[in-house]
N, C-alpha and C positions, 0 to 999 in steps of 0.2 A: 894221315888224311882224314877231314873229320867228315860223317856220316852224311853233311849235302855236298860236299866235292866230291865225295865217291860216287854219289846217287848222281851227281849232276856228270861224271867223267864216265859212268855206265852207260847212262843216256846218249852221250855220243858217241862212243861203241858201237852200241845196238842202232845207231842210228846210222853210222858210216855204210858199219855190216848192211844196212840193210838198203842203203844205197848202191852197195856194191853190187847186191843182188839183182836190183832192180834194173841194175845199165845193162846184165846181162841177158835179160829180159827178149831180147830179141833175135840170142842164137840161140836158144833153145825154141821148136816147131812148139803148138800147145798137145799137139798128140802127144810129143816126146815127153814134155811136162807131166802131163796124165798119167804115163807110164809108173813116173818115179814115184807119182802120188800113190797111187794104187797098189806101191809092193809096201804090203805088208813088214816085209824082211829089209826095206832099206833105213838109212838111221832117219830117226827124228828129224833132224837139221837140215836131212836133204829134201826131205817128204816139202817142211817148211817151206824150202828155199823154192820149191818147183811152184808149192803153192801164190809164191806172192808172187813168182813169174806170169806166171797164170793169170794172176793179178792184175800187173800190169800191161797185159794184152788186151783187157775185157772187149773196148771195143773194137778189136780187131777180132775176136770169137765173138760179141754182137750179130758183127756185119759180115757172117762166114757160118752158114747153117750147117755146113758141115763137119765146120768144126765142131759147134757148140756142140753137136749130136755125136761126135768123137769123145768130145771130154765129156761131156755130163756122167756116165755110167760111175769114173773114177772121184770125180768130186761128190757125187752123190753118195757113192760109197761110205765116203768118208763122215757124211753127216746122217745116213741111217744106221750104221753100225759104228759105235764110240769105239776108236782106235786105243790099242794096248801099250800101255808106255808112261813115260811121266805125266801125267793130269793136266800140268799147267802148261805142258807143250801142244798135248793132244788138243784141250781146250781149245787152244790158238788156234790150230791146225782147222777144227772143226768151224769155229767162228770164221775165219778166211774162205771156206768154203759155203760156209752160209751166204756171205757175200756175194759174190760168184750168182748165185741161183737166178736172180733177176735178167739173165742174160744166158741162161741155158733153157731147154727144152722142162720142161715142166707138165706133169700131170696130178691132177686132183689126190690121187693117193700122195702124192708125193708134199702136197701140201697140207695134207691129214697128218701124216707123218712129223713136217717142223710144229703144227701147232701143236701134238702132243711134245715134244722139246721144251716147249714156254711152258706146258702145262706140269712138267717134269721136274718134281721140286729136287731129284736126286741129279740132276746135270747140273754142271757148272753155272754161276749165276749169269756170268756174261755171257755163253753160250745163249742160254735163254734168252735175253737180250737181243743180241742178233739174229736169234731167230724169230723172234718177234718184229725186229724190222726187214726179215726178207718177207713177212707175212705180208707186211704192211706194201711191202714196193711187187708182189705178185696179184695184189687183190684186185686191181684192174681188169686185169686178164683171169685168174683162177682165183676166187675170192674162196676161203674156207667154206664147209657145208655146215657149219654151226657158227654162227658168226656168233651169235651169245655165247656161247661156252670159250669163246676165245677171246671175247672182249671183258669175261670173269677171269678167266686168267691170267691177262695181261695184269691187271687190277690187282690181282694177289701179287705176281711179278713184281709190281711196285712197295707193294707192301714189305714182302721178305725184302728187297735188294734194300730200303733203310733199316728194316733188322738188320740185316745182314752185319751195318757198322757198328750199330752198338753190340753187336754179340762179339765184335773183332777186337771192339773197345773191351768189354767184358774178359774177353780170354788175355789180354794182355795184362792185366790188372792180376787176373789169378798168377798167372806167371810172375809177377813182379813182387808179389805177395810169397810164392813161396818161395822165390828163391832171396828175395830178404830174409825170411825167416829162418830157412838155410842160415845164412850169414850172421845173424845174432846168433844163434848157436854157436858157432864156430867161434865168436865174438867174446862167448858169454866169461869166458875162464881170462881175461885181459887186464892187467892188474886197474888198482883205482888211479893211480896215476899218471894215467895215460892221458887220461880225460875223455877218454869215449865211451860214448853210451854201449848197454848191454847188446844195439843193434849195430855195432861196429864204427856209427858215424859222432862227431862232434855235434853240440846244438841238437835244434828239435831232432825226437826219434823218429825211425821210420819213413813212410812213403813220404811227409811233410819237409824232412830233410831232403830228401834227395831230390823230391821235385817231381818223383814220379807220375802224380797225379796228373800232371799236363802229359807227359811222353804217352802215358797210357790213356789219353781222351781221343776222343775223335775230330782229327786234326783237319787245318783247312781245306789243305788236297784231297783227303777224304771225302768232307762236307762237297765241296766243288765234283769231286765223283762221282758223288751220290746223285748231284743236281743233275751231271750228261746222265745218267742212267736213266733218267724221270722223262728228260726232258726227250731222248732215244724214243721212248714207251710211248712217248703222248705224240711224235710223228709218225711214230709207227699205225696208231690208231687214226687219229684225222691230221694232217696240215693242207695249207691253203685254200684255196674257193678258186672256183670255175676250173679255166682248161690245166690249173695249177694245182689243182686239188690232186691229192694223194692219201695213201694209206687205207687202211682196214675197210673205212666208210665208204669208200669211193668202190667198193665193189657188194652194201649189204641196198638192200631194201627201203626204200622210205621210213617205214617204222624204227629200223635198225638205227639208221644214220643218227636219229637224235640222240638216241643214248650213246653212238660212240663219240659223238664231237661231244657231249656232255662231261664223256670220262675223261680225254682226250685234254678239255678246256682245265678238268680240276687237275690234271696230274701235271700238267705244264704249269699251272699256277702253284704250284707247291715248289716245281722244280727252281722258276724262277724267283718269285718274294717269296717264298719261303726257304730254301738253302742259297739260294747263289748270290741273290744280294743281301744276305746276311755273311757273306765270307768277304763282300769290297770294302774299303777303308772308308766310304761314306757312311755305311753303315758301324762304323765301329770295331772293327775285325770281330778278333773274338771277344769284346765286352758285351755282342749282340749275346754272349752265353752267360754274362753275368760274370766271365772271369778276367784278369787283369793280365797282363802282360807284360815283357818287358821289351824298351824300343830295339828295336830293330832284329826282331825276333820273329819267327814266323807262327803268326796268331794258332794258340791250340783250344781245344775245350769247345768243340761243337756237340758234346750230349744233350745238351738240353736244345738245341736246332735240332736236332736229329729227331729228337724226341717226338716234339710239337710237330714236327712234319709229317711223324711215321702215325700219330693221332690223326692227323688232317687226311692222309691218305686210308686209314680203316672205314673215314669219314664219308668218301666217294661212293657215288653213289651204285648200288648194284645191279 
């Protein structure tokens, strides 16, 4: 099975699964749900599963004060104290409860608390993330008490999240480097005959043979990820006008608001012409990066988009 059948046959897996979960959605009470969330001692999977139940009741806990003041304690739990266990489960776990927030009871500490989250370079990036957009969908009602210090950290938020890829980019490269070099080693004792180079392969040596220089770039999904993260950030801080207007600004001050629709206008401009239509085929796939491709391949090599983006974004203004 080659590496997008599996990724594409995982995806519906994880999506059936969680289909499943969702239909069951409605024998489970949200008290009950809360329950499971809040033990510590139960596995990961079920904590999950309770969560995206939960999930899919919102607006039945909306429009049910009692409930929402039943569950809030166990969902908030879960995102003021990082839960112990696999990372990338907890992560989820935590992110699905950020969610959640706009539709539970909420107090000013309690929104003290998610902006230091964004502000939290040691939490999970997407963590961060959503917790920057429950900032964004609570400000209405309970806007932050620093609205500057969260509209600088959003802004860093954007910064690191395009690190983030080339650093992902970077560590795949070192890994492909030493474990070639491994391999010429092992390589190195093969007689002349064989016709292979000292790095074990025929034709050019190295990463140029094997091609790895694409596998290890920052690929279009990538680039396209990096773009929802941007463009997450910059709804989170201002989207729309008038009775449709949302996010950060819509709960600071007159002087405030222009610097956040200002940050708001540059980090959505970066998100959109600068990563996302540079990943469409009008735009060239990835020759937008200077590199070549072959048909019917799925375009790699967005370092140099990444790059130029994660400049333009240091660029914004503070």
């Amino acid at each position: 099975m080659t590496p997008i059948v599996c990724c594409r046959f995982t995806l519906l897996v994880c999506g059936l699964m969680l289909g499943a979960v969702a239909a069951t959605a409605a024998e489970s009470s949200p008290v009950e749900l809360a329950r499971v969330i809040a033990d510590e001692q139960a596995a990961a999977g079920d904590r999950i599963a309770a969560m995206v139940n939960l999930q899919a009741q919102a607006k039945k806990i909306a429009a049910d004060q009692q409930a929402a003041e039943a569950v809030a304690p166990a969902v908030w739990g879960v995102i003021a104290k990082p839960p112990v266990g696999d990372p990338k489960a907890m992560a989820w776990l935590v992110s699905r409860g950020l969610e959640l927030l706009p539709v539970l009871p909420v107090t000013p500490d309690m929104v003290k608390t998610v902006a230091g989250i964004v502000a939290d370079p040691s939490r999970d990036l997407d963590v961060r993330i959503r917790a920057a957009v429950a900032l964004g969908a609570l400000a209405p009602k309970t806007p932050p008490a620093q609205p500057a210090d969260t509209l600088a950290a959003i802004r860093s938020l954007a910064i690191a999240s395009l690190q983030s890829e080339l650093d992902e980019a970077a560590r795949r490269r070192l890994e492909t480097e030493f474990s070639m070099g491994s391999l010429a080693s092992m390589n190195m004792s093969q007689p002349a005959e064989t016709g292979l180079r000292p790095d074990g392969f025929g034709g050019r040596a190295g990463r140029e043979g094997l091609g790895a220089e694409d596998v290890d770039s920052v690929s279009q999904a990538e680039c396209r990820r990096a773009a929802w993260r941007l463009a997450q950030l910059a709804d989170a801080v201002a989207s729309g006008t008038g009775t449709k207007a949302s996010g950060l600004f819509t709960g600071m001050e007159a002087a405030d608001k222009a610097q956040a629709e200002a940050l708001a206008e540059g980090i959505r401009e970066i998100a959109l012409a600068g990563l996302l239509a540079k990943t469409l085929p009008s735009a060239g796939g990835n020759e937008a990066s200077g590199r070549g491709g072959m048909d019917g391949m799925v375009p790699t090599g967005f370092d140099a988009v990444i790059e130029t983006a994660l400049e333009e974004a240091k660029a914004l203004p503070e």
